[in-house]
C-alpha positions as CSV (number, residue, x, y, z in Angstrom):
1,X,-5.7,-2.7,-20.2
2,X,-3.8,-0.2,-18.3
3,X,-0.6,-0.8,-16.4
4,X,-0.2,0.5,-12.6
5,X,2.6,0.3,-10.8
6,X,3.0,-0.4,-6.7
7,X,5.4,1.3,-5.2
8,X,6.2,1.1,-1.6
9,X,7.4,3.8,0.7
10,X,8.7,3.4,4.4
11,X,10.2,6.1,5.9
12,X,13.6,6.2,5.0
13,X,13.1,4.5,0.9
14,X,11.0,4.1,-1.9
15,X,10.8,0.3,-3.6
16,X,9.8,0.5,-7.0
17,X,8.0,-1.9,-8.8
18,X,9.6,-2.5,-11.8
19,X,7.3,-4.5,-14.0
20,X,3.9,-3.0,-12.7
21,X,0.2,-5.0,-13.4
22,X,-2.2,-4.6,-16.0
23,X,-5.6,-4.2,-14.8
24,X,-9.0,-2.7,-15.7
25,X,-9.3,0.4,-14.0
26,X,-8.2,2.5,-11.6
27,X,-10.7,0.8,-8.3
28,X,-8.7,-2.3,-9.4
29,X,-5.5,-0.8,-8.7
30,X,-6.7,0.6,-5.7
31,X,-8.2,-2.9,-4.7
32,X,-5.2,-4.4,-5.7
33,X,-2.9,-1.9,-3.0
34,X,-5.1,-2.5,-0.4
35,X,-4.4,-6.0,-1.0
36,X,-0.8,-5.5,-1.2
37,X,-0.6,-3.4,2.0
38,X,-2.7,-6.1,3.8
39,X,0.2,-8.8,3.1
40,X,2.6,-6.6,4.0
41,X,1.5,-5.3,7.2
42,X,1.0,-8.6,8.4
43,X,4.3,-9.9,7.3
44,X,6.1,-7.2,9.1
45,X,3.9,-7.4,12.2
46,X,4.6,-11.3,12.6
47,X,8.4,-10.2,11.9
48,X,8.6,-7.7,14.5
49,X,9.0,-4.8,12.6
50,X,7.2,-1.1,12.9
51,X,5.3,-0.6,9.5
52,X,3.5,2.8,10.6
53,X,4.2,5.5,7.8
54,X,4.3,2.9,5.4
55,X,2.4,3.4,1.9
56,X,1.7,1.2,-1.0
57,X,1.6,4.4,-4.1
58,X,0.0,3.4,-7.0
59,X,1.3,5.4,-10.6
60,X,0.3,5.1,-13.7
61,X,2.6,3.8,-16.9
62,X,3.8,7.4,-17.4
63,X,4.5,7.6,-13.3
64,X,1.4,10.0,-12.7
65,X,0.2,9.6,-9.5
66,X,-3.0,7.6,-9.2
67,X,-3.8,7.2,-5.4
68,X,-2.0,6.2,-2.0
69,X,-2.6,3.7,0.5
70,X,-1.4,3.7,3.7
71,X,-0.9,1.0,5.6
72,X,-2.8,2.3,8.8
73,X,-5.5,3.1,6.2
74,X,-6.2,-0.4,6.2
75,X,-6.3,-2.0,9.2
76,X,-9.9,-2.8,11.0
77,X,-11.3,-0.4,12.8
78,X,-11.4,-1.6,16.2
79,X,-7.3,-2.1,16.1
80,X,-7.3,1.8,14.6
81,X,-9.7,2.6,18.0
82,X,-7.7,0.7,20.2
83,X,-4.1,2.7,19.0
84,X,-6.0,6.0,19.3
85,X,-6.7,5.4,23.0
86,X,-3.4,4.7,24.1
C-alpha cells in the first residue's frame, strides 16, 4: 500500500508529518485530508483561533506533491455563502 504524508501549512509554518499513513490510493488520501482538515478547523474554531489560509498537503513517500486541501475548501456551503456576503 502506498504511504502519504499530511502536512499542515498555516501561514507562517509547515508541520510535517513524520510517520505518514498507508492507504489504498490517492482518493483515500484525499478523503483522509479532508478528514484531517475537518478536525482541525473545528478545534481551532472552538479555541478561538483564525485557521483561514490553512492547508492539509498531502505528498507522497518520495515528497511528490499529491493534492492540497484547504481548510475553507471544506466547510459547508452555506457558512462559505454566508463569509462571501459580508
Amino acid at each position: 500500500m502506498p504511504l502519504y504524508f499530511f502536512h499542515i501549512q498555516d501561514h507562517k509554518a509547515l508541520v510535517e508529518d513524520l510517520e505518514g499513513t498507508d492507504l489504498p490510493d490517492e482518493g483515500s488520501a484525499h478523503s483522509e485530508a479532508v478528514g484531517t482538515a475537518r478536525t482541525i478547523l473545528a478545534d481551532s474554531l472552538r479555541a478561538g483561533r483564525e485557521p483561514t489560509g490553512h492547508a492539509v498537503l498531502i505528498v507522497d513517500k518520495e515528497g511528490r506533491p499529491i493534492d492540497v486541501v484547504r481548510f475553507a475548501d471544506v466547510l459547508p456551503d452555506k457558512v462559505k455563502d454566508d463569509l462571501m456576503r459580508e
